[in-house]
C-alpha positions as CSV (number, residue, x, y, z in Angstrom):
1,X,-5.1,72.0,-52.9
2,X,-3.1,74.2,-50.8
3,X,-0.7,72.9,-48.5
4,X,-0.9,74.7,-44.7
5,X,2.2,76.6,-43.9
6,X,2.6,74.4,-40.3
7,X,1.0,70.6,-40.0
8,X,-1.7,70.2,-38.1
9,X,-3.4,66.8,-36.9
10,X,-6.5,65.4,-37.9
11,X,-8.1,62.6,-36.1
12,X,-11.0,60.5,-38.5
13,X,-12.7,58.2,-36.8
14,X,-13.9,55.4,-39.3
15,X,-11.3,56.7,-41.5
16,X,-9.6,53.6,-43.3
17,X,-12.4,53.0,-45.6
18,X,-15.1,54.3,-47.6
19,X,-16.5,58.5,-47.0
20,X,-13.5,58.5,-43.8
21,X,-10.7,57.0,-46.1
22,X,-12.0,59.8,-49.3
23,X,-11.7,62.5,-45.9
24,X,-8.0,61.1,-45.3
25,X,-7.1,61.4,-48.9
26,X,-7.9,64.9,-49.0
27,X,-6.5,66.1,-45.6
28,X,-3.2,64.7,-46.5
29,X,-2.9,66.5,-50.2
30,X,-3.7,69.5,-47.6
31,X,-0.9,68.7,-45.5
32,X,-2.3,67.5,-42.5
33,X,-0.8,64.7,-40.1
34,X,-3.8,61.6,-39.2
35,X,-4.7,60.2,-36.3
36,X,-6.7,57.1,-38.2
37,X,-9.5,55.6,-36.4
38,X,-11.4,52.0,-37.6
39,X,-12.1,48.7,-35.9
40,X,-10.4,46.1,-37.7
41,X,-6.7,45.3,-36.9
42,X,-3.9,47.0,-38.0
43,X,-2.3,44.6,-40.3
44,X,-5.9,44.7,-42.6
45,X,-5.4,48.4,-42.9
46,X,-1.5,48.9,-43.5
47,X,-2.3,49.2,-47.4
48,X,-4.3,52.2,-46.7
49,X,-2.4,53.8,-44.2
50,X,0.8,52.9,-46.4
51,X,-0.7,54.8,-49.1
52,X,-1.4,58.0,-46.7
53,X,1.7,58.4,-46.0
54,X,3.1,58.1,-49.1
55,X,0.9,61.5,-49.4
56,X,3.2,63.3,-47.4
57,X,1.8,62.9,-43.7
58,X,2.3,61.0,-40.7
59,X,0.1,58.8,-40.0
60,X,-1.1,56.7,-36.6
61,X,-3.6,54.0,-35.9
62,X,-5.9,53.9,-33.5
63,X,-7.9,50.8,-33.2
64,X,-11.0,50.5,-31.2
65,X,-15.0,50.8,-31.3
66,X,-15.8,54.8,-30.5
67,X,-18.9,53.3,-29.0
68,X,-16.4,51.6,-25.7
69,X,-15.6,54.3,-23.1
70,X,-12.1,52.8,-22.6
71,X,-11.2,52.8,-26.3
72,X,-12.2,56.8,-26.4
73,X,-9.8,57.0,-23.8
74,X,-7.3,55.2,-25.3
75,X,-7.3,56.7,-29.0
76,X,-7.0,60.1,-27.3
77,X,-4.0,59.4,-25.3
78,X,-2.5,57.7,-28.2
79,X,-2.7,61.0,-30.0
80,X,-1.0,62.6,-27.0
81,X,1.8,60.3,-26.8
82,X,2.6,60.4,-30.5
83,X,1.9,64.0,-31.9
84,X,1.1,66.1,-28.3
85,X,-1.4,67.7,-29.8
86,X,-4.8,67.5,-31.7
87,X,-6.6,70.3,-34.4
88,X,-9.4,69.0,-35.8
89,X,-11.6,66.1,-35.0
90,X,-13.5,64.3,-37.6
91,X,-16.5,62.2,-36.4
92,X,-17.1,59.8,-39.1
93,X,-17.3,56.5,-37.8
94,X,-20.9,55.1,-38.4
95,X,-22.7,51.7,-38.6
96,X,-25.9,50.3,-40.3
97,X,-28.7,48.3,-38.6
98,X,-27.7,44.8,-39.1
99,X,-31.6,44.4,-40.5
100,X,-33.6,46.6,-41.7
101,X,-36.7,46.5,-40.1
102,X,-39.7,48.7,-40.9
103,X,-40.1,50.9,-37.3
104,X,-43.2,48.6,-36.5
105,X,-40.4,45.6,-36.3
106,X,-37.8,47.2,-35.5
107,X,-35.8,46.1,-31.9
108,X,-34.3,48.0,-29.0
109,X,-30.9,45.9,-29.8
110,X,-30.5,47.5,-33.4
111,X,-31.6,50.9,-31.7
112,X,-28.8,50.3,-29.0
113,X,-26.1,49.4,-31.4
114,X,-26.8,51.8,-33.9
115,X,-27.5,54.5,-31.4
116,X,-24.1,54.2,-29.3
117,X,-21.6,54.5,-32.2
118,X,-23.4,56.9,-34.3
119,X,-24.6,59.1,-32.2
120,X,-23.5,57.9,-28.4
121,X,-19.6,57.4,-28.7
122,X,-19.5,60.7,-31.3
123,X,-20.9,62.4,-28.8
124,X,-18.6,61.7,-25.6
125,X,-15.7,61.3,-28.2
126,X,-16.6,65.4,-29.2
127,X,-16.3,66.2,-25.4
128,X,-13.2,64.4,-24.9
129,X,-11.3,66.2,-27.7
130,X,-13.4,69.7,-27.0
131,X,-11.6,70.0,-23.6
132,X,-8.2,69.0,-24.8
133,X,-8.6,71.5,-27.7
134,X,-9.6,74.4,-25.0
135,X,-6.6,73.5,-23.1
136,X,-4.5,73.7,-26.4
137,X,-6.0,77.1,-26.8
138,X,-5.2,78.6,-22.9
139,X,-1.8,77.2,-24.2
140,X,-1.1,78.4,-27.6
141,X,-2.3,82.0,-28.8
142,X,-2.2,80.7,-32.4
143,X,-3.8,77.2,-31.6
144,X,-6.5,76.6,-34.2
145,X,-9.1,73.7,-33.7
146,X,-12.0,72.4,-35.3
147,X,-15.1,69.8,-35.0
148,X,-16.8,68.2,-38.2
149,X,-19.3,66.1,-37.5
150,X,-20.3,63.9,-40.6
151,X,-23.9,62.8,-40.6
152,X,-26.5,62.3,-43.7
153,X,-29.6,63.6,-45.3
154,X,-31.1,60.8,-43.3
155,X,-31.3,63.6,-40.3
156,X,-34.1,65.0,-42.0
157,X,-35.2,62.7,-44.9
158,X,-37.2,59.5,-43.7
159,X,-36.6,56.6,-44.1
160,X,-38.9,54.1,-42.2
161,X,-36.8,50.9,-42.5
162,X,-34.1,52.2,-40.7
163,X,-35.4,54.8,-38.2
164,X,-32.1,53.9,-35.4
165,X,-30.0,55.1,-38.1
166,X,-32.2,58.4,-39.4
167,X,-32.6,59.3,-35.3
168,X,-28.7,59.2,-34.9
169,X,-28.1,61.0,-37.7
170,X,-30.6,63.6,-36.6
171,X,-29.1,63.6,-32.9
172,X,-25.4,64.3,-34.5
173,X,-27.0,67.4,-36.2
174,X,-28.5,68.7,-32.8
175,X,-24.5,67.8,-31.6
176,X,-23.4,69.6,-34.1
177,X,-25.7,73.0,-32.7
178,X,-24.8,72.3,-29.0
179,X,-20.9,71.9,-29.2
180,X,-21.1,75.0,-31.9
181,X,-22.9,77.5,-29.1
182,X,-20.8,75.6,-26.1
183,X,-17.5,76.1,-27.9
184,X,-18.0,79.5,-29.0
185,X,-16.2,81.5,-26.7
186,X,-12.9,79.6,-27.0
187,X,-13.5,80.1,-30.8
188,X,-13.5,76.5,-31.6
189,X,-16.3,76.2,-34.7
190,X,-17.9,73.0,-35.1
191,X,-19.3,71.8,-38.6
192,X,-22.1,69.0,-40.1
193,X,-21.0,67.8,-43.2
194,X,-24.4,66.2,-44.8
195,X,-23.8,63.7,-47.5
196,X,-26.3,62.2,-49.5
197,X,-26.3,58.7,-51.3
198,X,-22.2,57.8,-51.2
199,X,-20.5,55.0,-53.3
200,X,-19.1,52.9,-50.2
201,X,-19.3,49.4,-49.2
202,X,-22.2,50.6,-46.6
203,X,-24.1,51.2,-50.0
204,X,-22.7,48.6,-52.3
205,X,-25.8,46.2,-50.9
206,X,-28.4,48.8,-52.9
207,X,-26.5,50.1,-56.0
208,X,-29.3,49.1,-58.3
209,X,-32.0,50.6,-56.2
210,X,-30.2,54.1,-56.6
211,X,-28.7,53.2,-59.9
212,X,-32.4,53.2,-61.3
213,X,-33.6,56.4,-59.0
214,X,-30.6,58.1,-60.2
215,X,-31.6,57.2,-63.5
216,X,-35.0,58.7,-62.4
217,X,-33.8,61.8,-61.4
218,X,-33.8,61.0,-57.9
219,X,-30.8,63.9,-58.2
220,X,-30.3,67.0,-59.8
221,X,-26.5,66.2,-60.8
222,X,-27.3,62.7,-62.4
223,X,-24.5,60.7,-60.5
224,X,-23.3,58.7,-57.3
225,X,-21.8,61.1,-54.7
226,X,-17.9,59.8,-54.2
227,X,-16.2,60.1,-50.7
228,X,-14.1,61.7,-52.4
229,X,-16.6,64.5,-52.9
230,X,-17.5,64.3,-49.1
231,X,-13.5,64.6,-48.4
232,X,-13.2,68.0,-50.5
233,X,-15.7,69.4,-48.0
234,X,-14.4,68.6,-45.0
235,X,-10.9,69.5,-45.7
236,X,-12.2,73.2,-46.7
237,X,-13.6,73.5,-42.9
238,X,-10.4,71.7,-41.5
239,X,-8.2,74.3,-42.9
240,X,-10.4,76.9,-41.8
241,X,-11.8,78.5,-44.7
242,X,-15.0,78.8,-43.1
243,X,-14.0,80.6,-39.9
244,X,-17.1,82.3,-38.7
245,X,-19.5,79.7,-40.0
246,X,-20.0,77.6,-36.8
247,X,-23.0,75.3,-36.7
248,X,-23.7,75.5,-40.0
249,X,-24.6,72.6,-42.6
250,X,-22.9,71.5,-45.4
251,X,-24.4,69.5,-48.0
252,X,-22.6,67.2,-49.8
253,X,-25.8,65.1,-51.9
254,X,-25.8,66.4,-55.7
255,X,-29.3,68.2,-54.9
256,X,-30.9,65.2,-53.5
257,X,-32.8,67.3,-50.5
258,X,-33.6,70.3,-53.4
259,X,-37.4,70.6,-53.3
260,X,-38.8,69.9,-56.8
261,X,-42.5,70.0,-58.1
């Protein structure tokens, strides 16, 4: 991949494991210095981090749960502090119900939890970020700045055992339109990137249910999508080879969502 000609700085949220960690990968080989966002404690991720740098970039942590209005605060000024600016925000970071309750059974506590980190805390997070990046911009005639918004084919595809999760994910896409048509007059695009079924811990609980649909042809390219796959993607929109594509949806799911008679 092509390095850029000047580092820019990404900030992942969720980004020291799993689809954020295969974004990280690929934004480094790019060139990019991280702003690395996760919940558990710094020590349990300096491995990963380690190993980011030895890609070439710099590389910060910034610990906290998106869904907290302080910690928001805090990972942005800690981006401030250490690299003064910020080009491209990644909003990655995303739980699972802790049960999966058919939508008859299912509580307003899941609902709550799910709802205010996938969907909540992206949200004010995107608003955060948006104003610093339009500041950058009244600053810098050459400032270029970006939004991707990772969600999942469960913003359209169903999946009545875990309807918090499939509203989020539907509510990030509807984020993704609104910051788009907000932000287009300071020329900041923002992205969806739309994976489907992704080899992660978050899935490792129901490899042989999608083993055997794969096997099925549940997909048209016979195979578990990687975050590695997911990573690619994003790192084409970070470096901005998608320029006058705001709003628009990329789907990363091996032809899952392809209808098929």
């Amino acid at each position: 991949m092509k390095k850029l000609d000047r580092p820019q700085v990404a900030f992942i949220t969720g980004g020291s494991r799993g689809i954020g960690y295969g974004i990280a990968e690929q934004l480094a080989d790019a060139g990019f210095d991280l702003a690395i966002n996760g919940v558990r404690p710094e020590e349990a991720v300096s491995e990963a981090l380690d190993a980011l740098r030895k890609r070439g970039s710099k590389v910060i942590y910034c610990p906290g749960d998106i869904a907290s209005t302080e910690a928001r605060a805090n990972m942005i000024q800690r981006i401030k502090d250490h690299f003064g600016r910020l080009n491209v925000l990644i909003n990655n970071a995303g739980v699972a119900p802790k049960e999966r309750r058919d939508i008859l059974e299912a509580t307003e506590e899941s609902f709550q939890h799910v709802l205010s980190t996938n969907l909540q805390g992206a949200y004010f997070l995107t608003q955060a970020t948006a104003n610093w990046m339009i500041e950058q911009g009244t600053e810098r005639a050459d400032f270029w700045g970006c939004i991707i918004n990772v969600s999942s084919v469960s913003a359209t595809v169903a999946s009545v055992n875990r309807g918090e999760y499939c509203v989020a994910k539907a509510g990030l896409s509807m984020a993704t339109q609104l910051f788009a048509a907000r932000l287009g007059e300071y020329n900041i695009p923002v992205y969806e990137v739309r994976p489907g079924v992704i080899k992660t811990d978050m899935t490792a609980g129901v490899t042989a249910k999608y083993d055997a649909l794969i096997d099925s042809g549940l997909f048209v390219q016979k195979r578990w999508g990687l975050p590695t796959d997911v990573g690619r993607a994003v790192a084409s929109l970070a470096k901005g080879d998608f320029p006058y594509s705001t709003g628009q949806v990329i789907l990363v799911d091996g032809g899952m969502t392809i209808p098929r008679l």
